[in-house]
C-alpha positions, 0 to 999 in steps of 0.5 A: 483702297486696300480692301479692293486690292484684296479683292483684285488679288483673290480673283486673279487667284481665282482665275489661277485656279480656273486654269489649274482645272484645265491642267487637271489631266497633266496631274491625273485628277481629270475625270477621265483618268482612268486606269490604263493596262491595270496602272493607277495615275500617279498618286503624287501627282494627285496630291500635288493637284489636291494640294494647289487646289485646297491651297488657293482656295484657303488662300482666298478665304485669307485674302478676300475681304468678305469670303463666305459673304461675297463668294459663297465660300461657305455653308450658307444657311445650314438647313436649306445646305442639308435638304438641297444637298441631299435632294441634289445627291438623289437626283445625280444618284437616281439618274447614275442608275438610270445611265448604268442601267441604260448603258449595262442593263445591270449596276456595274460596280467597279473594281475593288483596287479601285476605291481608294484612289477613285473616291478620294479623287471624285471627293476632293475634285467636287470640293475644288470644283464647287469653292472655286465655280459655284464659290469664287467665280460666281460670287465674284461675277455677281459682285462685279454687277451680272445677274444671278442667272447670269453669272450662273450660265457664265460659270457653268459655261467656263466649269464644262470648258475647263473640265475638258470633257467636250474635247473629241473622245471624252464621252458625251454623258460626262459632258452633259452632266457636267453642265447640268451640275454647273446650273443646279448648283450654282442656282443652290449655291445662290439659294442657299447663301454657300457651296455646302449644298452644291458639294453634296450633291456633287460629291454624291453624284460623282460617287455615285456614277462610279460606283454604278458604271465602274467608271469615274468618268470615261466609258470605254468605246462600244465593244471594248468593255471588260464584259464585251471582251469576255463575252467574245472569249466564250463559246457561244450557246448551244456550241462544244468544244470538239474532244471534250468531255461535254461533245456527242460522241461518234457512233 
């Protein structure tokens, strides 16, 4: 009887947590978030979000009978952990250089004032993501009775919607790798027995989009770009500006 309270209990944390992701705007640690006229989110909010969210899932690990059993909270087998881990970060980092280039036709690297904040942030929210989708919820979902697979559809599912990366405005490519990285890792968390290969991966994909497109995660609209607005400011090829020391004089 105890133990199946304990487990109760852990998964309505679970769900608590689920619900702490949708909230992860008010606290500035969305994907999205982006610096707005040259002004960062609020760090304490950060750090509230990181706080509730690195709690409960200490939390569960107290609280759930069989934690690294049952829900994957932990590493799993070591050296699988490492080569899915590094091969997972290769594939989100490859296709992160294929979209920059795509998209700039160059590897677009960010604003230096924005490391700190944008790489603690994309660290710690891949951390959070995997304990509580790939960990927690899918560890749950498969001891409750579902299949494997489909307890990886059902988390990946609830991963992209909680994320809100599908609401109008957010940009698509984020959506799309939002639930590419829901299936691929949650088929490594089950391969491997624990979330340490799905964070890898996760962490070095999200890093890697940042530092290739200069975005954490929301592009700006076509034509608003800090080059789109530069480009416009200049003059165009071939023109001079009349008066000055570069212009053809009159005979």
């Amino acid at each position: 009887m105890e133990e199946t309270v304990r487990v109760l209990v852990a998964f309505g944390l679970t769900l608590l947590l689920v619900m702490l992701r949708l909230e992860a705007e008010r606290f500035g640690a969305a994907e999205y978030d982006e610096p707005r006229n040259g002004r960062m989110p609020s760090l304490w909010r950060r750090l509230a979000w990181y706080l509730l969210g690195i709690g409960g899932v200490v939390a569960i690990l107290f609280i759930h009978p069989t934690p690294e059993g049952a829900l994957f909270l932990g590493l799993g087998d070591r050296f699988e952990a490492i080569g899915l881990g590094l091969l997972l970060g290769l594939l989100g980092a490859s296709q992160a250089v294929a979209v920059a280039w795509y998209h700039y036709h160059h590897l677009r690297l960010p604003d230096v004032r924005a490391y700190p904040g944008a790489l603690v942030n994309e660290i710690a929210t891949a951390f959070v993501d995997e304990a509580v989708f790939r960990g927690a919820l899918l560890g749950a979902l498969v001891a409750f009775g579902l299949e494997p697979a489909l307890a990886i559809v059902v988390q990946t599912l609830a991963y992209a919607l909680a994320t809100r990366l599908g609401a109008p405005g957010r940009d698509r490519y984020m959506f799309v790798l939002a639930l590419g990285i829901g299936l691929i890792a949650g088929w490594a968390t089950v391969t491997s027995g624990g979330i340490a290969a799905a964070f890898l991966g996760h962490a070095v994909t999200r890093v890697a989009v940042f530092l290739t497109t200069g975005h954490a995660g929301q592009r700006a609209p076509s034509g608003r770009e800090v080059e789109d607005v530069e480009r416009r400011r200049r003059i165009p090829d071939g023109w001079r500006i009349v008066g000055s020391r570069d212009a053809p004089r009159g005979r």
